[in-house]
C-alpha positions as CSV (number, residue, x, y, z in Angstrom):
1,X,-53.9,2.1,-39.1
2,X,-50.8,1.3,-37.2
3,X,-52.2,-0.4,-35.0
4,X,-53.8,-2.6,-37.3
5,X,-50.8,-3.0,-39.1
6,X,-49.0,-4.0,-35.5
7,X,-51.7,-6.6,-34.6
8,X,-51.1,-8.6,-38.4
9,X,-47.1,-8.6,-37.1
10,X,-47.9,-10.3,-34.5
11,X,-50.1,-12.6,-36.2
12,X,-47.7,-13.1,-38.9
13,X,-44.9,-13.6,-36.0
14,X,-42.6,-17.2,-37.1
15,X,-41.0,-19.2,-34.6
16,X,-37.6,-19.8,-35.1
17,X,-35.6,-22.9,-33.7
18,X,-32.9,-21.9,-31.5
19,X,-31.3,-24.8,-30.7
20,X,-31.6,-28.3,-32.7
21,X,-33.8,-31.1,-32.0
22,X,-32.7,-33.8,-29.5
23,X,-32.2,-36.0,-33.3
24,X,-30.2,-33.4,-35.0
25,X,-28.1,-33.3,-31.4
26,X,-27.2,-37.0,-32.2
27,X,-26.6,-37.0,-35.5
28,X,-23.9,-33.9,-35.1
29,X,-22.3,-35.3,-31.9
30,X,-21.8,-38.7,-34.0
31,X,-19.9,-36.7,-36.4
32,X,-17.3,-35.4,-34.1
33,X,-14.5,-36.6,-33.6
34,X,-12.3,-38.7,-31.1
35,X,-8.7,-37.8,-30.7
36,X,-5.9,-39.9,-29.0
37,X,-4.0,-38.4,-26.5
38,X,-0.8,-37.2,-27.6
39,X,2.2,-39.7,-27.3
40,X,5.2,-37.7,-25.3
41,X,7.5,-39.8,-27.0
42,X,6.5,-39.5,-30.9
43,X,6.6,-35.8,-29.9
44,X,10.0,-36.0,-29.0
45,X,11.2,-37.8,-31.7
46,X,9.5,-35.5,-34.2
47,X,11.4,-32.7,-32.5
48,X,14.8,-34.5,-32.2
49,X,17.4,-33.0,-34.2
50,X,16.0,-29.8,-33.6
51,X,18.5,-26.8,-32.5
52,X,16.4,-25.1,-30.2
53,X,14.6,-25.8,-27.0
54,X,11.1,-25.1,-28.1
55,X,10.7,-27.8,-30.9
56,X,8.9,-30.1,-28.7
57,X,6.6,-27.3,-28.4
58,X,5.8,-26.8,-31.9
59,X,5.4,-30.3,-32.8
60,X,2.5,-30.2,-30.4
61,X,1.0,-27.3,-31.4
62,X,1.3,-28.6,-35.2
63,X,-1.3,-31.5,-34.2
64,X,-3.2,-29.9,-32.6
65,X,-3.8,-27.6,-35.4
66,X,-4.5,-30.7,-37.3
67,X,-6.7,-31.4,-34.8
68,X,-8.8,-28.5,-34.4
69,X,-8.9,-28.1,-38.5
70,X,-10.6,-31.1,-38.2
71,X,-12.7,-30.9,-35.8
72,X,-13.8,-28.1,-37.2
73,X,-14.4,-29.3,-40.7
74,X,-16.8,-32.4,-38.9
75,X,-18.6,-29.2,-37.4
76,X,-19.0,-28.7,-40.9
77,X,-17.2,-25.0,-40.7
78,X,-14.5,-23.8,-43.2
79,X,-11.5,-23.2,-41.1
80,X,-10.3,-20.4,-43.2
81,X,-13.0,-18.6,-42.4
82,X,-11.8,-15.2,-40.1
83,X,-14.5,-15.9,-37.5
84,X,-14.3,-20.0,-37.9
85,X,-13.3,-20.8,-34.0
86,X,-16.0,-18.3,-33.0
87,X,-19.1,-20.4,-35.3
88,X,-16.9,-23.3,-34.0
89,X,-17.9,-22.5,-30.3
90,X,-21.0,-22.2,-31.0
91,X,-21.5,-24.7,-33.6
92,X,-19.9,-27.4,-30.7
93,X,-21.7,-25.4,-27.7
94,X,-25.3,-25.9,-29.1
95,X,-24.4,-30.0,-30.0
96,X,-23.8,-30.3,-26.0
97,X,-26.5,-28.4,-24.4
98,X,-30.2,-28.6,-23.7
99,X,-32.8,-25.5,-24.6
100,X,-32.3,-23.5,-21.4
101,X,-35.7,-21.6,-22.3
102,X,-37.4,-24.8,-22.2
103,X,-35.0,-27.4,-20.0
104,X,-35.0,-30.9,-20.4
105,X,-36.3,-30.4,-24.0
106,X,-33.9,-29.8,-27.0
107,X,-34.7,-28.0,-29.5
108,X,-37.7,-26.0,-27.9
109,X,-38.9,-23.4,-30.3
110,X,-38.9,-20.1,-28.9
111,X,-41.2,-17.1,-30.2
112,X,-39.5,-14.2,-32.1
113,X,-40.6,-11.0,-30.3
């Protein structure tokens, strides 16, 4: 009996998608976005006035928060979320690569064991 119940798993085994389609690729890098480099002297404007010697570095570090909470929005993530720059990785990593099962094809299907 268990082995007749083993060989209907295996017929009834679904493929998943592991990484997206070469279209679904273009669509998400279309979405992402493409920041400016930082201008040194807007930075140190923001920060003039400032008593200490590390404004310059938070001004930064506040756009590029800006930046990154974008980013990760367009990635279509909530950036409140605990694990957000984790599913942001990975969310970014698979709109870069190609299948490395199956290379040279996105989005290969690969077999669930």
């Amino acid at each position: 009996m268990r082995e007749t119940q083993s060989i209907e798993m295996a017929k009834q085994r679904k493929r998943i998608l592991l990484f997206p389609n070469g279209q679904s690729i273009k669509a998400r890098r279309k979405r992402l976005p493409v920041f400016e480099p930082h201008d040194l002297r807007s930075l140190m404007s923001e920060a003039k006035g400032k008593s200490d010697d590390f404004a310059d570095l938070r001004a930064l570090r506040r756009r590029n928060e800006l930046q990154m909470k974008e980013l990760l929005e367009r990635l279509g993530l909530d950036p409140t979320l605990p694990d957000a720059w984790q599913r942001g990785f990975f969310s970014w990593r698979t709109t870069t690569m190609v299948s490395a099962a199956s290379p040279g094809i996105p989005g290969a299907p690969i077999e669930t064991l």
